[in-house]
C-alpha positions in Angstrom: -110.1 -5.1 24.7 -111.6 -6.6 27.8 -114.6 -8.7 27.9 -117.5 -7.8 29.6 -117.3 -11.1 32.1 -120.6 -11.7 34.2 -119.7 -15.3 35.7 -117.5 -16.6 37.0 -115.1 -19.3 35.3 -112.2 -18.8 33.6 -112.0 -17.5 30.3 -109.2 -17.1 27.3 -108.4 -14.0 25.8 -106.4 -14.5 22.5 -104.5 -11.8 21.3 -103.7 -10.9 17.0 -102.0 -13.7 16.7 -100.3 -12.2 13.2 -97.2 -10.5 13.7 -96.0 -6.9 12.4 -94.0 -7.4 9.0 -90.4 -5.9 9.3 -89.9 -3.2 7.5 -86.2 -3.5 6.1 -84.4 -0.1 6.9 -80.5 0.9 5.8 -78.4 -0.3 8.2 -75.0 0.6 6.9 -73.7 3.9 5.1 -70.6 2.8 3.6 -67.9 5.3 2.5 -66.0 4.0 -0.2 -62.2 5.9 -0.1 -60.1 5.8 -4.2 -60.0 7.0 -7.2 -62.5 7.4 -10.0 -62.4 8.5 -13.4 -63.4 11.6 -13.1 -62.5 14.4 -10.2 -64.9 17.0 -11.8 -68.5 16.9 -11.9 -71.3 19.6 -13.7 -68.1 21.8 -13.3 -67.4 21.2 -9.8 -64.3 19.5 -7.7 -65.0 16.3 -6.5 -61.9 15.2 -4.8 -61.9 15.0 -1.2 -65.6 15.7 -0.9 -68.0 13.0 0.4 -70.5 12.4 -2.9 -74.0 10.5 -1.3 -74.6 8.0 -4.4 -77.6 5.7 -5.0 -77.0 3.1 -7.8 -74.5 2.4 -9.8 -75.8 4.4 -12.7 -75.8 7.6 -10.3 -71.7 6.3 -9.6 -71.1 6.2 -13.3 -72.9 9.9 -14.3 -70.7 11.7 -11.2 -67.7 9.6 -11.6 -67.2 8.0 -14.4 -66.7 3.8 -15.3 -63.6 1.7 -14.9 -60.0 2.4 -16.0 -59.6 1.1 -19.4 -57.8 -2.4 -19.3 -54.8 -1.9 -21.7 -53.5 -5.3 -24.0 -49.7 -5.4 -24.8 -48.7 -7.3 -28.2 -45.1 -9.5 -27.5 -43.9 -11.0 -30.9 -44.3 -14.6 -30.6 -45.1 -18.2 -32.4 -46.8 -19.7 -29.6 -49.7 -21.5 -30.4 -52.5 -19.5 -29.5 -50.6 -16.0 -31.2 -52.8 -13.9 -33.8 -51.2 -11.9 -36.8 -51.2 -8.6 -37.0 -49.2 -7.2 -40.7 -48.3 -10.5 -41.2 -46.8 -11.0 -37.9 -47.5 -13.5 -35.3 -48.2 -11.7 -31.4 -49.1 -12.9 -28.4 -51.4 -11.2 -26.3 -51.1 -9.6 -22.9 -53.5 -8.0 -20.5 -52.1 -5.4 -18.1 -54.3 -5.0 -15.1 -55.1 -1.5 -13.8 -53.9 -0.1 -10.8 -57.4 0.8 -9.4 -60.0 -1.1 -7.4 -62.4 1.5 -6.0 -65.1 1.0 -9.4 -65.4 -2.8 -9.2 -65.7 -2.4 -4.9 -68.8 0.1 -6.1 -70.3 -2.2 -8.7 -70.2 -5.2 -6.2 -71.9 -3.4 -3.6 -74.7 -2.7 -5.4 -74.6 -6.0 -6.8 -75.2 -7.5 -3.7 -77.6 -5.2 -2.8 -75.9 -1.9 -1.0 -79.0 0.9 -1.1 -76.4 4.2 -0.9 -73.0 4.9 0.3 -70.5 7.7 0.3 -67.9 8.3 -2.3 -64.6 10.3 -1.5 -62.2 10.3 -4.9 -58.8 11.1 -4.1 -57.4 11.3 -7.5 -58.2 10.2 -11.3 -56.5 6.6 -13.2 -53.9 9.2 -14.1 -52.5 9.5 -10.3 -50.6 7.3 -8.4 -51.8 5.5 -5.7 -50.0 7.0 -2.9 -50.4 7.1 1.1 -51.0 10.9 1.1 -54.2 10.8 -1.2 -55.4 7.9 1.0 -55.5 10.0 4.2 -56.3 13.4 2.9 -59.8 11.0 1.8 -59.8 9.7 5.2 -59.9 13.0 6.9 -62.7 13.9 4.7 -64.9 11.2 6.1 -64.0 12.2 9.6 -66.8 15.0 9.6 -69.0 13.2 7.5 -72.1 12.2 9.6 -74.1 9.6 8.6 -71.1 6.8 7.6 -70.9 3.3 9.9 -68.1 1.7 7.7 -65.1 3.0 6.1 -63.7 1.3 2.8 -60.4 1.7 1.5 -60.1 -0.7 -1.1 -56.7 0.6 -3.1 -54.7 0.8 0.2 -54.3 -3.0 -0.7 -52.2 -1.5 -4.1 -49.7 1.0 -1.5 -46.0 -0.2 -2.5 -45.4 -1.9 0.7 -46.5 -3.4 3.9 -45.4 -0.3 5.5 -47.8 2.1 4.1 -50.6 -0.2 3.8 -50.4 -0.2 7.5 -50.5 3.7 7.7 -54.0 3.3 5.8 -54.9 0.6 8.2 -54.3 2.4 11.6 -55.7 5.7 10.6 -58.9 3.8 9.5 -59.0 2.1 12.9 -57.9 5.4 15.0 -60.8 6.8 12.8 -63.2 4.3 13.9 -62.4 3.9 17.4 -61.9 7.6 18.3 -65.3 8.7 16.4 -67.2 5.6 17.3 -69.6 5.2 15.0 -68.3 3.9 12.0 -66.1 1.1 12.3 -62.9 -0.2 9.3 -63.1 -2.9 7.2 -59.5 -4.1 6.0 -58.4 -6.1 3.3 -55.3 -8.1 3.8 -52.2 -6.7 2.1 -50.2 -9.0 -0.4 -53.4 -11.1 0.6 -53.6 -12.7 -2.9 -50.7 -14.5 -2.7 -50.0 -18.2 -2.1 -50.2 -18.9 1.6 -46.9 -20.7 1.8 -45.5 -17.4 0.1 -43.9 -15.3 3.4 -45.4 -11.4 2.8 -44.4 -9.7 5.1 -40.5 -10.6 7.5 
């Protein structure tokens, strides 16, 4: 406000010199693109339809937890074996096929507020390139999503179709333009001298 100023001189007018807090505000929608335990919800279909979650507990009540890790028993004297009816075993883990629950959990780990999840299939499935883009064309007329996430593409049998995932998430992004891809590297696990891809 001005100052009623009856002299002349000159005079200082400081302004609040505290600043407006910032107000933190969603600024990515991810949708998350892979299969879930369940494809069925309160009765309903879920595959291929965009599901808005908000936690990981809402994730687990619509579709489900993580594939069950399974152990394999190989007869053996090694040091470390256990016995099972008298007979010595080694243990083995055999890692699931499926990445899409742990991608969720880390999210909201990290601190993800909501996102979009499109299941394409249950653990029972294979992962195949078909599944992958009938979930991609799902998100096309979502509104609302800025990034697209494919994490299982990585798991496609070979460079090949990995790149079909790849360029349809890019076409996607560039033709809608406002979402944009984010790509993991296929085979990227694998020792750097290692040639992937000839």
């Amino acid at each position: 406000m001005q100052a009623n100023i009856k002299t002349p001189g000159v005079y200082i007018q400081e302004n609040n010199g505290y600043l407006s807090p910032i107000i933190g505000v969603e600024t990515a929608i991810p949708v998350f693109i892979g299969y879930t335990q369940n494809t069925q919800y309160d009765g309903k279909p879920l595959q291929n339809t965009p599901i808005l979650i908000n936690s990981i507990n809402n994730y687990q009540q619509v579709f489900g937890f993580a594939p069950q890790q399974q152990i394999a028993l190989q007869p053996s004297t090694a040091p470390n074996h256990i016995i099972l009816n008298g007979n010595p075993y080694i243990t083995t883990i055999i890692a699931n096929n499926y990445l899409l629950y742990n991608a969720i959990r880390l999210y909201f780990m990290n601190g993800g507020q909501s996102c979009y999840i499109i299941s394409v299939g249950d653990y029972t499935q294979p992962i195949t390139t078909q599944a992958l883009l009938a979930g991609l064309q799902a998100a096309e007329n979502t509104q609302g999503i800025t990034l697209i996430v494919c994490p299982e593409a990585t798991l496609l049998a070979d460079a090949t179709q990995f790149a079909t995932i790849a360029n349809a998430m890019i076409t996607q992004a560039q033709t809608l333009t406002d979402r944009f891809a984010i790509l993991d590297v296929f085979n990227g696990d694998n020792d750097l001298n290692t040639t992937v891809i000839q």
